[in-house]
ZAMAR-944656 format. One record per residue: x, y, z of N, C-alpha, C, O in turn; residue in one letter. Coordinates in steps of 0.02 Angstrom, whole numbers, plus 32768, in hexadecimal, padded with zeros to 4 digits. Each point is the difference from the previous one (the first is absolute). Layout:
N
XYZXYZXYZXYZa/...
END
This chain:
192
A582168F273D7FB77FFE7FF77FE380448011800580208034x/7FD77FF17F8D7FE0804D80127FD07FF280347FE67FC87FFAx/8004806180417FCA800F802D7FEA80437FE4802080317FEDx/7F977FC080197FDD80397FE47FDE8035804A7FF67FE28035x/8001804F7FC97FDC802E80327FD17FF480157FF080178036x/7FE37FBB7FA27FBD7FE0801A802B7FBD80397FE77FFB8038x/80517FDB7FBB80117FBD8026801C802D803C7FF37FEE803Ax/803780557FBB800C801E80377FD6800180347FFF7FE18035x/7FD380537FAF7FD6800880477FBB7FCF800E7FD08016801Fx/80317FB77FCD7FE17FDA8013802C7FC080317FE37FD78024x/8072802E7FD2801B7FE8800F80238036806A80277FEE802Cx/7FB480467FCB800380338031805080178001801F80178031x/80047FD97F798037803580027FF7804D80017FCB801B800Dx/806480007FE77FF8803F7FC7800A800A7FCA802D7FE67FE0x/7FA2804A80087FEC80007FA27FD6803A7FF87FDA801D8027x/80347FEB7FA17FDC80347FE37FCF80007FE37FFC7FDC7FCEx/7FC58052804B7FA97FFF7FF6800480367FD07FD080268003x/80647FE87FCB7FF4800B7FBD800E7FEB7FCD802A801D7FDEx/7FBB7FB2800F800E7FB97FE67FC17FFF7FCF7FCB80178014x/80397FD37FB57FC380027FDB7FC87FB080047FCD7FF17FE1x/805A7FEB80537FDE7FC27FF27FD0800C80557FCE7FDE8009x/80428046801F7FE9803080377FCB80167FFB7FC87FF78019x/805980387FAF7FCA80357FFB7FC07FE47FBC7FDD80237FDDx/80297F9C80267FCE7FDA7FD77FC17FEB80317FC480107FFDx/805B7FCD80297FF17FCE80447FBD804E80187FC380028002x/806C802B80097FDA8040801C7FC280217FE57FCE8017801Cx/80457FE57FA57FCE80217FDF7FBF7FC17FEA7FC680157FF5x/804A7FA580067FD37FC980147FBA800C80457FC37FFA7FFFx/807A801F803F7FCE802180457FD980387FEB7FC48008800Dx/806480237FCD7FD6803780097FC680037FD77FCF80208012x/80317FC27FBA7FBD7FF47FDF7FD17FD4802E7FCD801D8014x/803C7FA97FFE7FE47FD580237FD08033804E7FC67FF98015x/8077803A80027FD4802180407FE880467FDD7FF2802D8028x/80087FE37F8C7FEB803A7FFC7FAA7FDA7FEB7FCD80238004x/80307F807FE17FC97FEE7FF57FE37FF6803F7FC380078007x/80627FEA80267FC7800380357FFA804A80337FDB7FF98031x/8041803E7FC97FFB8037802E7FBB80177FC47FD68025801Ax/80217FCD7FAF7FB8801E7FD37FD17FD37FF97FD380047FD6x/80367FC980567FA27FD57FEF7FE28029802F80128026802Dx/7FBE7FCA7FBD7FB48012801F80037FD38046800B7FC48008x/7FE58072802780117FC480407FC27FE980207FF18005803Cx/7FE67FDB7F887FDF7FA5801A80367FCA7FF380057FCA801Cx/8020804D7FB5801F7FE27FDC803E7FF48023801F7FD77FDEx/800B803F8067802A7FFD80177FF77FFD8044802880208023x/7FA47FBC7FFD7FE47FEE804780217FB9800980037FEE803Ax/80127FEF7F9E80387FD28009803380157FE87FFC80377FE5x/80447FA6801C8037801D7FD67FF87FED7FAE7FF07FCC7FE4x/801D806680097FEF800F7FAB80207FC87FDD80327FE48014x/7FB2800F7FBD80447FD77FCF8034801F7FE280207FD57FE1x/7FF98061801A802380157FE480437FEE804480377FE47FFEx/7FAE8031802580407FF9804F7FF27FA3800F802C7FDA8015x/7FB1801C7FE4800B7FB37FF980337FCE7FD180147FC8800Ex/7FF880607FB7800E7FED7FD58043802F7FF6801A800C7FCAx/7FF98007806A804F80258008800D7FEE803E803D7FF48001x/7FA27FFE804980107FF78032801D7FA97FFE7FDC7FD37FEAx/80718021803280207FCE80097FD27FCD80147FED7FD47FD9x/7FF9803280777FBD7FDE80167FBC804080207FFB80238032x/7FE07FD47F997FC9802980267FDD7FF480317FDC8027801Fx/802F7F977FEA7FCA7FFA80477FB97FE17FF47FF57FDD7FCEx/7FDF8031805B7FC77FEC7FFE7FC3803E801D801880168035x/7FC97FF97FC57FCD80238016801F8054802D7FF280178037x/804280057F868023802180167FD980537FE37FCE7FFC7FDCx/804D804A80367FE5802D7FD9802F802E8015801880048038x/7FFB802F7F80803080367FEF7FCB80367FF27FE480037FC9x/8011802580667FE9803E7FE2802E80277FD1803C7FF27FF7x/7FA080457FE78025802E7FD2800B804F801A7FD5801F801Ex/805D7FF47FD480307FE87FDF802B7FCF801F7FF97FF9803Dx/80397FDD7F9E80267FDF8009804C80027FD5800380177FC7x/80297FD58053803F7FF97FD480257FDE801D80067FF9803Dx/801F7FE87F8F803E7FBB8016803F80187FB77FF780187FC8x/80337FD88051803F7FFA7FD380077FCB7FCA801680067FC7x/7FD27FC680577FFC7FAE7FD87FD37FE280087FF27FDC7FD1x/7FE3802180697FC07FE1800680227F977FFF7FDF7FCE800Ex/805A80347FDF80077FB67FEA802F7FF8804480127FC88010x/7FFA805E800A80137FE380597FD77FFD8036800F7FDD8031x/7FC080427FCE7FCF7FFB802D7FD77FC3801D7FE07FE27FD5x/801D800C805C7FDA7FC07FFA7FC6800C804B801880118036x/7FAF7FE57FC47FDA800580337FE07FCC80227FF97FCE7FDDx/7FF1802D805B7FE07FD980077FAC7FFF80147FDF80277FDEx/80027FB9804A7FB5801C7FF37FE1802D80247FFF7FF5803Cx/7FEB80347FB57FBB8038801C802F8021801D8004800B803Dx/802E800E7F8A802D803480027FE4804B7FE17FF67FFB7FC3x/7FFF8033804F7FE8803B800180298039800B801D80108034x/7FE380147F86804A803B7FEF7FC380497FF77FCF7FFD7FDBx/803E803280437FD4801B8000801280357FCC802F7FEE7FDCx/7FB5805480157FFD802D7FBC8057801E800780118007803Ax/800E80037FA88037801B7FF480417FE8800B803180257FF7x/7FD67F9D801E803A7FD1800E80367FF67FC07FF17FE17FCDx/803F8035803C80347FED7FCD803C7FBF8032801B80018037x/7FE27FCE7F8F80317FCD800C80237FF67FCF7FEA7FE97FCBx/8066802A8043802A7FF57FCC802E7FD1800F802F80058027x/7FB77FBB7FA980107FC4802480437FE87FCB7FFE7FD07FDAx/80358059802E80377FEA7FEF801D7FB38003801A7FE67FCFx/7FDE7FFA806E80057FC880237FC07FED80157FCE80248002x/80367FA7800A7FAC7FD7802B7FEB8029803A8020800D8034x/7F9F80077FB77FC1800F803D7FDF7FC280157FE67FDE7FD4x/8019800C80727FDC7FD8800D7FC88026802580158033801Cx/7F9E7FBF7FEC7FC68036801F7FE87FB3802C7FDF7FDC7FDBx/8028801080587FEA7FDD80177FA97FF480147FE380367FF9x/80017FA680157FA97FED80077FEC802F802E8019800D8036x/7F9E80187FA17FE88031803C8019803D80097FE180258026x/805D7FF57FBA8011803F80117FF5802B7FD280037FFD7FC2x/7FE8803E80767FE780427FD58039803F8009801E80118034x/7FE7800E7F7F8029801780057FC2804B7FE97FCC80027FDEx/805D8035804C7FDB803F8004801280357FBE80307FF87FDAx/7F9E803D8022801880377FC38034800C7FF9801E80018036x/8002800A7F9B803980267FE9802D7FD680238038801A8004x/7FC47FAE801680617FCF8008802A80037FC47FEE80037FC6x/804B7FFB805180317FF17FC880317FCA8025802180058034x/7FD97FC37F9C80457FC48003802180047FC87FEA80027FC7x/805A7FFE80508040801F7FE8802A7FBE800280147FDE802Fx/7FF0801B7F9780457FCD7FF6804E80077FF280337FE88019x/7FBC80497FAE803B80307FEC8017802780237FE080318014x/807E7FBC8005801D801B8022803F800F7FC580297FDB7FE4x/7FC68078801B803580137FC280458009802C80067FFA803Dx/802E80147F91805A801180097FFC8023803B7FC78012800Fx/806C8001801D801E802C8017801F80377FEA800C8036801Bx/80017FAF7FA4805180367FE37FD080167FCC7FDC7FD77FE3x/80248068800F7FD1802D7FD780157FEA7FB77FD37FF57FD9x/805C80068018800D7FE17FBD7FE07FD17FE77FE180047FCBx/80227FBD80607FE87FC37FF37FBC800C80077FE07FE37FD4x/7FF48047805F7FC37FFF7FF77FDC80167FDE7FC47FF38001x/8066804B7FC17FDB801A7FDC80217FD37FB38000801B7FC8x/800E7FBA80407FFE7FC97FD97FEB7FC1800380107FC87FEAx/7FBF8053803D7FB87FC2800C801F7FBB802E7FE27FCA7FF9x/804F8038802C80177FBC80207FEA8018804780058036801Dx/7FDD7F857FF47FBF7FF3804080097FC7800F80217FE07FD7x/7FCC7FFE805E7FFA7FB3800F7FC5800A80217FEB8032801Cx/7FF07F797FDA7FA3801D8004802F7FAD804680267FD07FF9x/7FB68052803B7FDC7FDF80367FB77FEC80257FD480278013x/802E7F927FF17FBE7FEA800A7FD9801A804B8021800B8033x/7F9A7FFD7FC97FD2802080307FBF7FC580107FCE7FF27FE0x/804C7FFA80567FC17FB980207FD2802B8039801280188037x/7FAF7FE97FA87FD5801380327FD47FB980177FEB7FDC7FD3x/8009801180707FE67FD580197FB07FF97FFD7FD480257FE9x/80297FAA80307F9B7FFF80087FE8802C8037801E80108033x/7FAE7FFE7FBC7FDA802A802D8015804080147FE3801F802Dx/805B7FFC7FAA801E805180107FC080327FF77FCB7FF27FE3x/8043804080367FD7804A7FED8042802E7FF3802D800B8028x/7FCA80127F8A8035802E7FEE7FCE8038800F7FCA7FFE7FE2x/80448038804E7FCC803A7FE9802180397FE0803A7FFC7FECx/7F94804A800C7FFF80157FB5803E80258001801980148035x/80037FF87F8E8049802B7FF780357FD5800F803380137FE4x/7FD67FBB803D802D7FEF802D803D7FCC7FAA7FF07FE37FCCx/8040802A804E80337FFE7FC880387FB4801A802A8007802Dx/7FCE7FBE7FB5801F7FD4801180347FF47FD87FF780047FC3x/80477FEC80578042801B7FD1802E7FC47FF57FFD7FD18027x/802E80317FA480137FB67FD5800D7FE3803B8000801B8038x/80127F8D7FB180107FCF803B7FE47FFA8048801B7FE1802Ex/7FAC80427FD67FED800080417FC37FC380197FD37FF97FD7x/802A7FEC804F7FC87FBB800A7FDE801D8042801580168036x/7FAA7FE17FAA7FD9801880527FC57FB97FF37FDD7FEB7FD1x/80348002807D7FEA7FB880077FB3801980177FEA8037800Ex/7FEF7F777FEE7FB57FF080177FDE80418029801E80298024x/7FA77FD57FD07FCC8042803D80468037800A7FEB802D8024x/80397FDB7FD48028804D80007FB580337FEB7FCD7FF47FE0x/8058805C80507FD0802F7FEF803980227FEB80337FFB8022x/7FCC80347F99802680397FEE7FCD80437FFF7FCD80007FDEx/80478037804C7FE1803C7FFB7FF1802D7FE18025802C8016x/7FB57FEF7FBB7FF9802C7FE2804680357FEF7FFD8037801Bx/802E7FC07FC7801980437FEC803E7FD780008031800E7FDFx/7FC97FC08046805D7FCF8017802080077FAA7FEE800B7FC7x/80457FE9805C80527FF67FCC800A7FC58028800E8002803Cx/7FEA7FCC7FA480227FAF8019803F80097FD1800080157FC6x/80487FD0806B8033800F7FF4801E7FBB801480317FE67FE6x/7FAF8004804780177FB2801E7FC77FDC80137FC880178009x/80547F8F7FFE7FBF7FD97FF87FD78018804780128027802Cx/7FB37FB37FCE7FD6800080357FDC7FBA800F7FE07FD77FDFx/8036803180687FE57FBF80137FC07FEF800F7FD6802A8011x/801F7F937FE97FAB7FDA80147FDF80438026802B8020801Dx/7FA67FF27FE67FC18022801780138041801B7FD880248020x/806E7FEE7FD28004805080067FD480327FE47FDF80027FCCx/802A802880687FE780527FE2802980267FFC800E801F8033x/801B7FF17F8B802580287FFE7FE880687FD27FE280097FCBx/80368023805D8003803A7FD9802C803F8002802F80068027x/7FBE802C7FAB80328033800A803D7FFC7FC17FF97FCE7FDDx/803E805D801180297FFB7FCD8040800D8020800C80388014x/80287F8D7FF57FF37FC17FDD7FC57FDB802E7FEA8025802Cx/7FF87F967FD27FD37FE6802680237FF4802D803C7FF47FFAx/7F98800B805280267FBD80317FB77FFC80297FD18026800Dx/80407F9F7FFE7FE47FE080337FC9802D8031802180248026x/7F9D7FE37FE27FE38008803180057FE680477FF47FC48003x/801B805B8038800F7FF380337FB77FF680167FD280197FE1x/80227FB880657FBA7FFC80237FC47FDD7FC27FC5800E8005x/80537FCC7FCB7FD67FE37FF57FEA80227FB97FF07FD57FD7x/800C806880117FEC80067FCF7F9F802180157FD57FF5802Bx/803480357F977FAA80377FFC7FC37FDE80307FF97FC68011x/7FE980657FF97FBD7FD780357FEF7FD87FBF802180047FCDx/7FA07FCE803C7FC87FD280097FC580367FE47FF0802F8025x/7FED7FC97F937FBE8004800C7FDD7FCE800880167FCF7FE2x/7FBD8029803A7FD67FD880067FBF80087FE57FDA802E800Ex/801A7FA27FC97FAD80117FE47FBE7FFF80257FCB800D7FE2x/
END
């Protein structure tokens, strides 16, 4: 029985993302987020239809500033009063889960695609896409780079600039490259 590159990596083997039934799927996203990185933004104060209508689950009362970019847009799944702020790329090789309430900061990148080791194989497009669970109530802040297979659970804080490399647990503050753990509790308290 043939397996195709699409059953691969949805199946989280390895396969090759130069595949024309891939690079269909892809070019489906990229129209879909080049219609919504150009509306007029009254028009994108909720999430657009165009990312509605590519996002796995969009959620409810969610918003993608622009720019934006996704690989497939058809793994992503959000949940509500999820908030991606201007420049976030998610290349959702495998399932993004964005759990309720979390805001994710400028310029994040979630990374699914974890290419070859062996230079041969990688410059012949073989990768295995690993899944990325972000919990409810996280704060991704800005730059900060979350990397394939990694799960950062409920109220987690990620720091500005972090490389998440491993999961993170319930209500951490993690930062720095790679991330770890804030000692003493994590950043002061503003208070309003």
């Amino acid at each position: 029985m043939m397996v195709s590159e699409r059953q691969k990596m949805e199946a989280g083997d390895w396969y090759s993302c130069l595949d024309d039934e891939l690079e269909a799927l892809r070019m489906v996203a990229l129209n879909a987020v080049h219609a919504h990185n150009h509306l007029p933004p009254s028009e994108r104060r909720a999430l657009s239809a165009p990312l509605c209508g590519l996002f796995a689950d969009p959620g409810t009362n969610c918003l993608v500033e622009v720019p934006f970019h996704c690989s497939y847009g058809r793994n992503i799944h959000l949940g509500t009063e999820v908030f991606i702020n201007s420049g976030c790329v998610i290349l959702d090789s495998a399932p993004v889960h964005i759990g309720h309430g979390t805001m994710i900061g400028t310029g994040v990148q979630i990374l699914c695609a974890d290419h070859h080791r062996d230079p041969a194989k990688r410059r012949a497009g073989i990768e295995i896409a690993r899944p990325v669970t972000i919990g409810a109530n996280v704060w991704i802040g800005a730059g900060a780079i979350v990397m394939p297979g990694v799960t950062i659970e409920a109220e987690a804080i990620v720091g500005a600039g972090a490389v998440v490399t491993r999961d993170v647990s319930q209500g951490a503050t993690v930062v720095g490259i790679p991330a770890k753990p804030v000692q003493g509790g994590g950043p002061p308290t503003i208070d309003p």
